[in-house]
Predicted model as a PDB file, atoms N, CA, C, CB and O in Angstrom, pLDDT in the B-factor column:
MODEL        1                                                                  
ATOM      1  N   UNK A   1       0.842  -1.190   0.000  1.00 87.00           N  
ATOM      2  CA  UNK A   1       0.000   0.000   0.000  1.00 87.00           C  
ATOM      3  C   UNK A   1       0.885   1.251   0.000  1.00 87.00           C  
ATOM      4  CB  UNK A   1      -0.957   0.000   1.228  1.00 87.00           C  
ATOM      5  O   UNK A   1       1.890   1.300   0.709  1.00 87.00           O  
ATOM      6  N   UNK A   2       0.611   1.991  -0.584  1.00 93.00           N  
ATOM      7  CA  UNK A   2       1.460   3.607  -1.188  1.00 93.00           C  
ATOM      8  C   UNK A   2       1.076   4.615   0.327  1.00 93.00           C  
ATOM      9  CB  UNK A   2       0.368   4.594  -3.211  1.00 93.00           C  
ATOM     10  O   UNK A   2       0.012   4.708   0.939  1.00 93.00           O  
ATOM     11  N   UNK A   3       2.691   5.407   0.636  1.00 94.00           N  
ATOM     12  CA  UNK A   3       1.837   6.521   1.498  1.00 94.00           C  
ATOM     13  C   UNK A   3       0.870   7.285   1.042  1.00 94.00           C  
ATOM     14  CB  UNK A   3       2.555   7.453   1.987  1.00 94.00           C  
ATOM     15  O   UNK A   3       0.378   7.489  -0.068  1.00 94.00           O  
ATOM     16  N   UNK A   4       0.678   7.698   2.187  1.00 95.00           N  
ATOM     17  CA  UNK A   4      -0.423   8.804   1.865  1.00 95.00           C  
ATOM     18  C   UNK A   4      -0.044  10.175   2.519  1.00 95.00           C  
ATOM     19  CB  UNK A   4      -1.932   8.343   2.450  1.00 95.00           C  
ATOM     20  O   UNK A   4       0.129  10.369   3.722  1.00 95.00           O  
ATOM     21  N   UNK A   5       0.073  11.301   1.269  1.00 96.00           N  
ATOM     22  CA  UNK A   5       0.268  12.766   1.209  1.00 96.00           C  
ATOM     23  C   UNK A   5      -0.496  13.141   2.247  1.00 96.00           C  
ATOM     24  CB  UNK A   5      -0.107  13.487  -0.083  1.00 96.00           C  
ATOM     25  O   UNK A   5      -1.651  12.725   2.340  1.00 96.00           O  
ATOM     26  N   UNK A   6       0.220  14.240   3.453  1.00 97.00           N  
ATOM     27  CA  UNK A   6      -0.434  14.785   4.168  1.00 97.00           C  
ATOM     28  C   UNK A   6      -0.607  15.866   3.560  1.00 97.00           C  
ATOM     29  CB  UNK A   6      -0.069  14.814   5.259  1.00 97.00           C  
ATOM     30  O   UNK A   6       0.205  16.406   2.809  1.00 97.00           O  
ATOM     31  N   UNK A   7      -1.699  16.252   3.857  1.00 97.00           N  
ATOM     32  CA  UNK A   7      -2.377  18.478   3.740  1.00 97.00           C  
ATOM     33  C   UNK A   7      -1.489  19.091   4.323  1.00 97.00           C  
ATOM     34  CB  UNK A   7      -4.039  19.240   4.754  1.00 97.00           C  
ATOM     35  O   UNK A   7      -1.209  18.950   5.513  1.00 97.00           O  
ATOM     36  N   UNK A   8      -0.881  19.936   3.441  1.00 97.00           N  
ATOM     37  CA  UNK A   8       0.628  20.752   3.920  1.00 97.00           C  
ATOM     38  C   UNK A   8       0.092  21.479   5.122  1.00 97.00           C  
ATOM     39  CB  UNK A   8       1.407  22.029   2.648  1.00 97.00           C  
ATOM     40  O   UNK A   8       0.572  21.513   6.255  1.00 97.00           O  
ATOM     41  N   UNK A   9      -1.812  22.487   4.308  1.00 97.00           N  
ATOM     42  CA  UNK A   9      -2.369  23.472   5.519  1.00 97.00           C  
ATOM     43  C   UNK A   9      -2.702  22.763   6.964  1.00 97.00           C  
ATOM     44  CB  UNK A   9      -3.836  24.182   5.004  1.00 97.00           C  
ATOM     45  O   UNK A   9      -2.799  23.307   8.064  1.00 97.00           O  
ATOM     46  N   UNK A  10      -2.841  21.434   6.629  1.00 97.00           N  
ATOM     47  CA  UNK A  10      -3.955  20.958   7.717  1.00 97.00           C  
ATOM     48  C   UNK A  10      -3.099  20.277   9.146  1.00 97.00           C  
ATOM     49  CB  UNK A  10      -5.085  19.584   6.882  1.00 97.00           C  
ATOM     50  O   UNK A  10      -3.604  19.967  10.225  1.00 97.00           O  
ATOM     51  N   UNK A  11      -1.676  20.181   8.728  1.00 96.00           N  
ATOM     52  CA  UNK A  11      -0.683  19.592   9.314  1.00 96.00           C  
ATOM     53  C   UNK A  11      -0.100  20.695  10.238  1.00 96.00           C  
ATOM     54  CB  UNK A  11       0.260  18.996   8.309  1.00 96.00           C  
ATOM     55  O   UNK A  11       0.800  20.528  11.061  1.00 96.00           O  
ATOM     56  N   UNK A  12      -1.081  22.415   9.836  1.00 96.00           N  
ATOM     57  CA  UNK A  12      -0.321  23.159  10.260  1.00 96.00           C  
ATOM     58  C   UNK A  12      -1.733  23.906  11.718  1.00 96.00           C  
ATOM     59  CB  UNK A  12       0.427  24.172   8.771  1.00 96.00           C  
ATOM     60  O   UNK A  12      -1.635  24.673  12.675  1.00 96.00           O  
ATOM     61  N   UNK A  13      -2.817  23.148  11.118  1.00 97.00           N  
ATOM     62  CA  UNK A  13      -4.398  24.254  11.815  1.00 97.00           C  
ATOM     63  C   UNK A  13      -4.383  23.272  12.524  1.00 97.00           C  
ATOM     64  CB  UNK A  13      -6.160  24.754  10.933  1.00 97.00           C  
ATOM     65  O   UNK A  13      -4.665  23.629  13.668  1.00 97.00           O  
ATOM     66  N   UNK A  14      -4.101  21.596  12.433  1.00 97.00           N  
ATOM     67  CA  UNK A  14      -5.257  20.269  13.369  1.00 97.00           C  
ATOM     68  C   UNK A  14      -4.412  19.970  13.542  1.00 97.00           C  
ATOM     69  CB  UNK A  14      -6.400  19.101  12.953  1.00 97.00           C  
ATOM     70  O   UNK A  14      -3.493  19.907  12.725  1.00 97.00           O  
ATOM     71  N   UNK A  15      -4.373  19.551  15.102  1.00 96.00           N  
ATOM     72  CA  UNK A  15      -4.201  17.955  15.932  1.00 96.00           C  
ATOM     73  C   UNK A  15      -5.155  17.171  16.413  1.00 96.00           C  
ATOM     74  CB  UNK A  15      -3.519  17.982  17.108  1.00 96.00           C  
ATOM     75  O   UNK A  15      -6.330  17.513  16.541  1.00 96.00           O  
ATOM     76  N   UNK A  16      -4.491  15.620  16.825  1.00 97.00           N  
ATOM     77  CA  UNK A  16      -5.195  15.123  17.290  1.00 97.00           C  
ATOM     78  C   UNK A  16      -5.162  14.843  19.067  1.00 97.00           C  
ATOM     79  CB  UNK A  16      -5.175  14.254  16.468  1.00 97.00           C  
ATOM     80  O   UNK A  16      -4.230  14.670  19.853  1.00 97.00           O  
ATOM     81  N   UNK A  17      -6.704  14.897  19.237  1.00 96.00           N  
ATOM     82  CA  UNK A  17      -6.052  14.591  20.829  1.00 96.00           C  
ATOM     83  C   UNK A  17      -6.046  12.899  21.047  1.00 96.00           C  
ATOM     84  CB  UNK A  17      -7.215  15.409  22.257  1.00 96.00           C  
ATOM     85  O   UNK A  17      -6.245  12.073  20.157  1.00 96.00           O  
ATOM     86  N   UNK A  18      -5.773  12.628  22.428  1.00 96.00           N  
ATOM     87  CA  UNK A  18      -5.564  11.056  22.721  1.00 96.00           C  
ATOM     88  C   UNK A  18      -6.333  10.416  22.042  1.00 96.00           C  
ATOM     89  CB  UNK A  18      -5.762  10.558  24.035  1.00 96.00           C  
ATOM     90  O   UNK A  18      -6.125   9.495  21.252  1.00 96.00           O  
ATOM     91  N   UNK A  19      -7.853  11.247  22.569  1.00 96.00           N  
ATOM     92  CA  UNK A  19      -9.036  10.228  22.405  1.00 96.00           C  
ATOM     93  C   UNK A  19      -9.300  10.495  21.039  1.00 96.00           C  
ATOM     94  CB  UNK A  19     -10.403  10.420  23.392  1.00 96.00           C  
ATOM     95  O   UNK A  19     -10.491  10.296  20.801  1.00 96.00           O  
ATOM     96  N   UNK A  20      -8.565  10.920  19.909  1.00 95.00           N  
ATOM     97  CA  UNK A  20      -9.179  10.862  18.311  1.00 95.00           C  
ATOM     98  C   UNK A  20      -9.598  12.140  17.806  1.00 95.00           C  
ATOM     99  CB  UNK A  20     -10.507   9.927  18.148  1.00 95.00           C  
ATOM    100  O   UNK A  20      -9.369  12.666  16.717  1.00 95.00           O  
ATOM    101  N   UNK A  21     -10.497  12.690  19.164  1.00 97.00           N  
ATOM    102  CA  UNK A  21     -10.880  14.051  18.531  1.00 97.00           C  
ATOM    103  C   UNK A  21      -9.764  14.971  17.944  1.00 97.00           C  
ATOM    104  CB  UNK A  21     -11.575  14.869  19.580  1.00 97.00           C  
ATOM    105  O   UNK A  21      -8.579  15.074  18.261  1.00 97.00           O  
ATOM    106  N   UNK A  22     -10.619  15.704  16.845  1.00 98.00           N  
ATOM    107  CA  UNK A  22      -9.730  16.989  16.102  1.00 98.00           C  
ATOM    108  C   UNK A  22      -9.621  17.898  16.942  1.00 98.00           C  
ATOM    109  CB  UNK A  22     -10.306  17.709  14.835  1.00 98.00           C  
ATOM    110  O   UNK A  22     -10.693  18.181  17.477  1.00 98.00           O  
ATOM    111  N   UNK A  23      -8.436  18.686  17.399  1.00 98.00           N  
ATOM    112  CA  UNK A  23      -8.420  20.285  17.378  1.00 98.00           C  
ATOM    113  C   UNK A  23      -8.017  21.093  16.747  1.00 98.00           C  
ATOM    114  CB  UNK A  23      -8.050  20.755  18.076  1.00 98.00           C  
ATOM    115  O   UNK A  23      -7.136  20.817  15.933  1.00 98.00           O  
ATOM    116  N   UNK A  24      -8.545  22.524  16.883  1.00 98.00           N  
ATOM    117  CA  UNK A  24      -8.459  23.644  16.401  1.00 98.00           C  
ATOM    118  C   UNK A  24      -8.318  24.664  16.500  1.00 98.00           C  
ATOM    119  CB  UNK A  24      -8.838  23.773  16.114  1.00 98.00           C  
ATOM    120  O   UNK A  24      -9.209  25.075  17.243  1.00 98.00           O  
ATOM    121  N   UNK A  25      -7.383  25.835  16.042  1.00 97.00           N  
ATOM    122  CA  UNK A  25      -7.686  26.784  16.990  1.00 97.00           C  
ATOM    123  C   UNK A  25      -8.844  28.081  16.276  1.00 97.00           C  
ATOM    124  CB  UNK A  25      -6.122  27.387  17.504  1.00 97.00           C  
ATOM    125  O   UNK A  25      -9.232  28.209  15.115  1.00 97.00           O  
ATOM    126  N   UNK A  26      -9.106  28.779  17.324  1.00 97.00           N  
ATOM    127  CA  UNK A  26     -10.166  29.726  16.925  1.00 97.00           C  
ATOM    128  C   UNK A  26      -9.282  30.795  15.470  1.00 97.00           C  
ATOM    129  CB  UNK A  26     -10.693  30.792  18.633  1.00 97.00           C  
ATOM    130  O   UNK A  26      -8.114  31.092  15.219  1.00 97.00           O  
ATOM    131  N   UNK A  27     -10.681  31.084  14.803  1.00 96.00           N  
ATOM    132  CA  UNK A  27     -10.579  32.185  14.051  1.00 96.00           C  
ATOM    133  C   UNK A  27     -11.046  33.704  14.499  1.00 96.00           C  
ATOM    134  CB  UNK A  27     -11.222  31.812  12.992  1.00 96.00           C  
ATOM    135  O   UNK A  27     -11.601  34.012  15.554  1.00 96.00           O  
ATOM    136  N   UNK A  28     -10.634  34.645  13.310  1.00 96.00           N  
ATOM    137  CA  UNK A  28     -10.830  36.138  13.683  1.00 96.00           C  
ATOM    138  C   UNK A  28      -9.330  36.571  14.844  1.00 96.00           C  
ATOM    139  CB  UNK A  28     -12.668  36.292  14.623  1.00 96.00           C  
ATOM    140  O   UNK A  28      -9.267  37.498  15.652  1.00 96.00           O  
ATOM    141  N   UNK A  29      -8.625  35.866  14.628  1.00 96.00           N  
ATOM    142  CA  UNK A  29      -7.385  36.925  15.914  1.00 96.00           C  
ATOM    143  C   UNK A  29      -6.283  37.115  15.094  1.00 96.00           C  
ATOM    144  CB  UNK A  29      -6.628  36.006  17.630  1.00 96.00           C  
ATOM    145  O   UNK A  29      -5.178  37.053  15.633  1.00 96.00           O  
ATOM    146  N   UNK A  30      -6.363  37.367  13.717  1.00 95.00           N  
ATOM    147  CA  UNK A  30      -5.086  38.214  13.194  1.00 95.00           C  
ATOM    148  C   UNK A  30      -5.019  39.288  12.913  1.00 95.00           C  
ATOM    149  CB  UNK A  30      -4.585  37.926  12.283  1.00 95.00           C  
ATOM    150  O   UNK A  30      -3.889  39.769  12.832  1.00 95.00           O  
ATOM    151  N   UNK A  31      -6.142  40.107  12.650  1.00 96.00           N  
ATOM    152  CA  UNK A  31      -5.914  41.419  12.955  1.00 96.00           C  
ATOM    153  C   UNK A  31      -7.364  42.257  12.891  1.00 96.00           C  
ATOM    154  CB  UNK A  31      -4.802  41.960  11.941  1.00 96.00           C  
ATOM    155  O   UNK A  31      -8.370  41.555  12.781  1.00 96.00           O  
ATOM    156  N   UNK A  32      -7.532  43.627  12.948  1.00 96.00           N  
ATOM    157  CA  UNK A  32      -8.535  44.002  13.596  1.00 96.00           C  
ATOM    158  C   UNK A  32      -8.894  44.271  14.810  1.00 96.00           C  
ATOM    159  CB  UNK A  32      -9.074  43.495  13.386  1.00 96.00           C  
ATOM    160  O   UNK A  32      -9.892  44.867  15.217  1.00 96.00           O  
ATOM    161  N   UNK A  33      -7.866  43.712  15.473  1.00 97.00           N  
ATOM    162  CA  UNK A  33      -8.479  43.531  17.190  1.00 97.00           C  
ATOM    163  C   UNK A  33      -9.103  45.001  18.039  1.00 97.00           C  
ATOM    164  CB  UNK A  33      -6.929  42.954  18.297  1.00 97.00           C  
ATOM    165  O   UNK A  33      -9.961  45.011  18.921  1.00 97.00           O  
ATOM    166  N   UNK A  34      -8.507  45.960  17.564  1.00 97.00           N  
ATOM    167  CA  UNK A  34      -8.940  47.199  18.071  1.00 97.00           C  
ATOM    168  C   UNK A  34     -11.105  47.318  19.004  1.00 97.00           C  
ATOM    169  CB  UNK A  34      -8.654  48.242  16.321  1.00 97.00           C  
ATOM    170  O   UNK A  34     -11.623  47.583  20.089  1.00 97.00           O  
ATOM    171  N   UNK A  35     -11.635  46.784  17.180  1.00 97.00           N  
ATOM    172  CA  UNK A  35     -12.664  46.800  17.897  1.00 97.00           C  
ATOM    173  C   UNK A  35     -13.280  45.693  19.045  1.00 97.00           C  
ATOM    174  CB  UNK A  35     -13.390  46.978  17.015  1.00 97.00           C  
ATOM    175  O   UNK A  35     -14.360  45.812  19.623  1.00 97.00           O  
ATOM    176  N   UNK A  36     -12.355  44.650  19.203  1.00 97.00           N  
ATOM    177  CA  UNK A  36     -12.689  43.227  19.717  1.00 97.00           C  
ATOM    178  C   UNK A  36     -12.445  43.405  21.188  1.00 97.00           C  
ATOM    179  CB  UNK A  36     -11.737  41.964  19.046  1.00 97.00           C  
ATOM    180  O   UNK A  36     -11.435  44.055  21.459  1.00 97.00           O  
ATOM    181  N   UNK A  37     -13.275  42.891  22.351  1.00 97.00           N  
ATOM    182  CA  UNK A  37     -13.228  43.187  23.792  1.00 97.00           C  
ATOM    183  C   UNK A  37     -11.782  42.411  24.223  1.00 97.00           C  
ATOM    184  CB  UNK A  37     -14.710  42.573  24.648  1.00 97.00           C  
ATOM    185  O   UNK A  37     -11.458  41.360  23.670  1.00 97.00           O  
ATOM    186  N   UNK A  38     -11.096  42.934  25.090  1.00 98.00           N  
ATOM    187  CA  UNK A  38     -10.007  42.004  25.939  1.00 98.00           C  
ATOM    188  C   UNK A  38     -10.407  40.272  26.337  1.00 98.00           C  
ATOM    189  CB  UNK A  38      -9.814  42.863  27.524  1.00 98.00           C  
ATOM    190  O   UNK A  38      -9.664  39.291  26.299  1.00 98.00           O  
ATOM    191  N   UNK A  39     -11.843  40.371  26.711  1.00 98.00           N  
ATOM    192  CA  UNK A  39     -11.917  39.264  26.859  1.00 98.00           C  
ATOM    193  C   UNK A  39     -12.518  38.227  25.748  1.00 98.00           C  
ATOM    194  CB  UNK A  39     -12.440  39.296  27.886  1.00 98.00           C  
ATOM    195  O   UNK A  39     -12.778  37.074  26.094  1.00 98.00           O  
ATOM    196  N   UNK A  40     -12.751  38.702  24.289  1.00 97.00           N  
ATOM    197  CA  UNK A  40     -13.032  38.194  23.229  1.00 97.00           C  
ATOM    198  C   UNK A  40     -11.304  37.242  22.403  1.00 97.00           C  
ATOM    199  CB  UNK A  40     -13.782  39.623  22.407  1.00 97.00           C  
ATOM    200  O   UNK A  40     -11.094  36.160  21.856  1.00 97.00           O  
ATOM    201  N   UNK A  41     -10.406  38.555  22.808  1.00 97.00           N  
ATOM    202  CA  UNK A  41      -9.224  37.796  22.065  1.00 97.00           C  
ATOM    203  C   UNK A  41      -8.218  36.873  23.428  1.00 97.00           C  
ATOM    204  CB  UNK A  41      -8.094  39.237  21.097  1.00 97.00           C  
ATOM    205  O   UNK A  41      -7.193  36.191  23.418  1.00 97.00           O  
ATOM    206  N   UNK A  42      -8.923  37.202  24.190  1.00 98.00           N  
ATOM    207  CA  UNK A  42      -8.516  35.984  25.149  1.00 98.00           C  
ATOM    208  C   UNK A  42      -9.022  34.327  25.330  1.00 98.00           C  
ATOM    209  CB  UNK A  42      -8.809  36.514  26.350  1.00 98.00           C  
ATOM    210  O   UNK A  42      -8.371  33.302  25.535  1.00 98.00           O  
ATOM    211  N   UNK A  43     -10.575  34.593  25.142  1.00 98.00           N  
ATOM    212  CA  UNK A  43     -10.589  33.230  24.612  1.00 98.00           C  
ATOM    213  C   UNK A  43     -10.496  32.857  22.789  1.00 98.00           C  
ATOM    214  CB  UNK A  43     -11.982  32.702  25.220  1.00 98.00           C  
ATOM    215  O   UNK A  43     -10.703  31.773  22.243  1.00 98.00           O  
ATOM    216  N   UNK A  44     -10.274  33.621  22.425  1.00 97.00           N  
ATOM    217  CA  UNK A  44      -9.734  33.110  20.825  1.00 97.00           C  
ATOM    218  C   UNK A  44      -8.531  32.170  20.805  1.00 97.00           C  
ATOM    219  CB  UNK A  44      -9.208  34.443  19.864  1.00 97.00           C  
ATOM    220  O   UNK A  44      -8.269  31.330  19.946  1.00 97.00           O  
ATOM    221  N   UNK A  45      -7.800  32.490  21.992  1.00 97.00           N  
ATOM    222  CA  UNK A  45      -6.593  32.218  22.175  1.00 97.00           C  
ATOM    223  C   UNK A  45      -6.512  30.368  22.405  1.00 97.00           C  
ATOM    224  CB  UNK A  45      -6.112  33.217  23.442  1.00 97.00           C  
ATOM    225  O   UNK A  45      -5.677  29.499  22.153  1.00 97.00           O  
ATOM    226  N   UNK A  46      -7.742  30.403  22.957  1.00 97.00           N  
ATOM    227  CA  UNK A  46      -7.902  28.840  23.811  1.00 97.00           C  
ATOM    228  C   UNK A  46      -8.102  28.017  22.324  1.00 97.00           C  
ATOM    229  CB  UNK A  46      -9.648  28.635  25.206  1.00 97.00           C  
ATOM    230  O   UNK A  46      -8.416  28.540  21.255  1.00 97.00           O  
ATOM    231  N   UNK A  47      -7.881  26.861  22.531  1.00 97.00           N  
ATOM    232  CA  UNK A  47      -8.196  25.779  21.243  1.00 97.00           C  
ATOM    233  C   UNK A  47      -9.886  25.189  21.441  1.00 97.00           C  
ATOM    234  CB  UNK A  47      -6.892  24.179  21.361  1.00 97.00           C  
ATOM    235  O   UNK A  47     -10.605  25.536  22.378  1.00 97.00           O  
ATOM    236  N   UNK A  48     -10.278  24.290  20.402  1.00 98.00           N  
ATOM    237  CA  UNK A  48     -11.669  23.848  20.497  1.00 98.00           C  
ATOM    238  C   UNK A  48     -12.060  22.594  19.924  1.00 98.00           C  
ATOM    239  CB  UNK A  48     -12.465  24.762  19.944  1.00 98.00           C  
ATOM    240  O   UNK A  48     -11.376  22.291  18.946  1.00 98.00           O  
ATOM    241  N   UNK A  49     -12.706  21.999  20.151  1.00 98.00           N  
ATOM    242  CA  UNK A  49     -12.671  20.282  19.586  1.00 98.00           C  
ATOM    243  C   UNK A  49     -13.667  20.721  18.421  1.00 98.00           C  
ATOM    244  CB  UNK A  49     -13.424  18.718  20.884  1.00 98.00           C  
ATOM    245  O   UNK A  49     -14.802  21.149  18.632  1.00 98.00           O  
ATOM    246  N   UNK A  50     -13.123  20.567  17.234  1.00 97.00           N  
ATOM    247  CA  UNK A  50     -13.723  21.002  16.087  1.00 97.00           C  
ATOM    248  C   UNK A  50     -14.752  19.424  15.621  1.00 97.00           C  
ATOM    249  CB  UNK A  50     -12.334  21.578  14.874  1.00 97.00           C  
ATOM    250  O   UNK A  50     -14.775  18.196  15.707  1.00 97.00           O  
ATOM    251  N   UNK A  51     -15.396  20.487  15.164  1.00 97.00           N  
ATOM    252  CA  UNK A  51     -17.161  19.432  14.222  1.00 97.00           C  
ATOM    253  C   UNK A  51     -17.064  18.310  14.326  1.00 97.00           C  
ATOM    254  CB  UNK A  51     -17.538  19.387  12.417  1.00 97.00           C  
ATOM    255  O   UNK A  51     -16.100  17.719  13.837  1.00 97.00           O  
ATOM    256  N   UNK A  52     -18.089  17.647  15.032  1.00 96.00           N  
ATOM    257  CA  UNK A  52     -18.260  15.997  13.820  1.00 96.00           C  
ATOM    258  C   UNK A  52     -18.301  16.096  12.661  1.00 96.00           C  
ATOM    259  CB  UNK A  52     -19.519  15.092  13.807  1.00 96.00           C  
ATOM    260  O   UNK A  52     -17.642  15.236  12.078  1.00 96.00           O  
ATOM    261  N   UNK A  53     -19.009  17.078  11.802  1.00 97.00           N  
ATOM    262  CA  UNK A  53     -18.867  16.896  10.520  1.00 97.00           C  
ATOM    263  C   UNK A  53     -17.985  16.927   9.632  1.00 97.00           C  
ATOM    264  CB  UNK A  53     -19.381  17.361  10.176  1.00 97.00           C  
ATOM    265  O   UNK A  53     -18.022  16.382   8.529  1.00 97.00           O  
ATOM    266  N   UNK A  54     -16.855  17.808  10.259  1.00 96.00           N  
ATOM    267  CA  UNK A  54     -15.731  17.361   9.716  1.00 96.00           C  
ATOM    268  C   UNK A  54     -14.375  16.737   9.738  1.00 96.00           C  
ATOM    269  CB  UNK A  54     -15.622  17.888   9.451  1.00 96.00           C  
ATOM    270  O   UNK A  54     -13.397  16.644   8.997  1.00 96.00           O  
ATOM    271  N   UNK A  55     -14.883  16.231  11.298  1.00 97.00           N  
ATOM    272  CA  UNK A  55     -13.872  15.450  11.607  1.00 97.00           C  
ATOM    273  C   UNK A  55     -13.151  14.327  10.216  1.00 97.00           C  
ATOM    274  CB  UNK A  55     -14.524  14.665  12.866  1.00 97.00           C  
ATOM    275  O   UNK A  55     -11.969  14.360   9.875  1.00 97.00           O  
ATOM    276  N   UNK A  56     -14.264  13.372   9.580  1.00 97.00           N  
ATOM    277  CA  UNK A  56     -13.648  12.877   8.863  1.00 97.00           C  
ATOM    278  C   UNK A  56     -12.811  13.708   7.424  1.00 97.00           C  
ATOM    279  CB  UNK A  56     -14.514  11.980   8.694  1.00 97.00           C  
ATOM    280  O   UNK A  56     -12.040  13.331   6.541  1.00 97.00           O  
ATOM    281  N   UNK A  57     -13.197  14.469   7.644  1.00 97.00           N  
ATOM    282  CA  UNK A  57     -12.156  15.051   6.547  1.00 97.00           C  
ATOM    283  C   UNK A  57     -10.827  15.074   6.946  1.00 97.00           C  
ATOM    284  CB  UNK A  57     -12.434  16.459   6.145  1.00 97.00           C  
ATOM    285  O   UNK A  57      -9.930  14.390   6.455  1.00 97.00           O  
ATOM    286  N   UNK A  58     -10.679  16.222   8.234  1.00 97.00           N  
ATOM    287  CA  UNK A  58      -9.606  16.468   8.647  1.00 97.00           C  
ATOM    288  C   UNK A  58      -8.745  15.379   8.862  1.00 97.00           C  
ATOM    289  CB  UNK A  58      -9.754  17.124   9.570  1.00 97.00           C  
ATOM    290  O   UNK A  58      -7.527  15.533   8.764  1.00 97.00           O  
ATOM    291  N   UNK A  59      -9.256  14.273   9.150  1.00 97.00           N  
ATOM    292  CA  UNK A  59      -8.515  12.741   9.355  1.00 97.00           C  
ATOM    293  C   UNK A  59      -7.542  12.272   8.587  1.00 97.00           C  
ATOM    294  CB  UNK A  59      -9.361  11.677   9.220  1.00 97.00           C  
ATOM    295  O   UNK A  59      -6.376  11.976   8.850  1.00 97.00           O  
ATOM    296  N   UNK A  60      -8.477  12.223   7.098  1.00 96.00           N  
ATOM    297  CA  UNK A  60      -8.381  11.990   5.673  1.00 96.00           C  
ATOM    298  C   UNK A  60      -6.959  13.001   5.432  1.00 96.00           C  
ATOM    299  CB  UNK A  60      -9.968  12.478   4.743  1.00 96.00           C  
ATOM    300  O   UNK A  60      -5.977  12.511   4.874  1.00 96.00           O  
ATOM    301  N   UNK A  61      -6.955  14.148   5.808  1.00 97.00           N  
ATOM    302  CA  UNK A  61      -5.922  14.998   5.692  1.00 97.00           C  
ATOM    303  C   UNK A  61      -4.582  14.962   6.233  1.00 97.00           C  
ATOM    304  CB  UNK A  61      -6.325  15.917   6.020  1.00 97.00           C  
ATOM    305  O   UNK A  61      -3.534  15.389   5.748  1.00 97.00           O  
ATOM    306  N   UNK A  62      -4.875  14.202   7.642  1.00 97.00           N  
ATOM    307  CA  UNK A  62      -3.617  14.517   8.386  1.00 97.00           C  
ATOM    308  C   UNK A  62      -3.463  12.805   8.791  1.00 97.00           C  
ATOM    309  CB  UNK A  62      -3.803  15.853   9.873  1.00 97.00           C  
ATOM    310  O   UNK A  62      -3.477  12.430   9.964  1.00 97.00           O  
ATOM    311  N   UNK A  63      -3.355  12.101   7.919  1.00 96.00           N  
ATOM    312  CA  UNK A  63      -3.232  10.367   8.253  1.00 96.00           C  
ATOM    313  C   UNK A  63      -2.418   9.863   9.226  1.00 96.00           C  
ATOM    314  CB  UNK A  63      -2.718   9.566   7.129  1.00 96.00           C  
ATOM    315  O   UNK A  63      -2.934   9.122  10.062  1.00 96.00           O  
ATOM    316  N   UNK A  64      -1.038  10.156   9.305  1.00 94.00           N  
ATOM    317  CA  UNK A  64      -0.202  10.275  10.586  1.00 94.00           C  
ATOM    318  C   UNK A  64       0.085  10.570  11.648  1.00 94.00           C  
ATOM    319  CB  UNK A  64       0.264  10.486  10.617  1.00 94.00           C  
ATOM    320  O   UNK A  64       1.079  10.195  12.269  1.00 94.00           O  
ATOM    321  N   UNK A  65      -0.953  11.457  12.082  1.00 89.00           N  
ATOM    322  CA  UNK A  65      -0.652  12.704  13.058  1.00 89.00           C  
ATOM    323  C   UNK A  65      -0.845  11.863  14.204  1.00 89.00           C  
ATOM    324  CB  UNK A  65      -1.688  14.177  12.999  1.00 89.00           C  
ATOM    325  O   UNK A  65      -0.728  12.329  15.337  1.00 89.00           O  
TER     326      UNK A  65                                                      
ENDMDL                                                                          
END                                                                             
């Protein structure tokens, strides 16, 4: 069986945790922040167990991880 190409982007946005789930980190914190509350780009900061729905993609993407 042939490797399989990882997603250059996806190797760089997702991990996996123990239990399988995807993470992710939040969007909206590269720039703009002026109008955004202190405590808006503080939890941007935190990560998030991204979709069932796309979990299987992201999988498909990052085969090794």
């Amino acid at each position: 069986m042939p490797k399989i190409k990882t997603h250059s982007g996806a190797k760089k946005r997702f991990k996996l945790s123990k239990s399988g789930k995807v993470i992710r980190g939040h969007a909206y914190k590269s720039h703009i922040l002026n109008k955004k509350s202190t405590k808006r780009k503080r939890n941007l900061r935190k990560t998030v167990v991204a979709d069932v729905t796309n979990t299987a993609a992201v999988k498909r993407m990052i085969p090794y991880k």
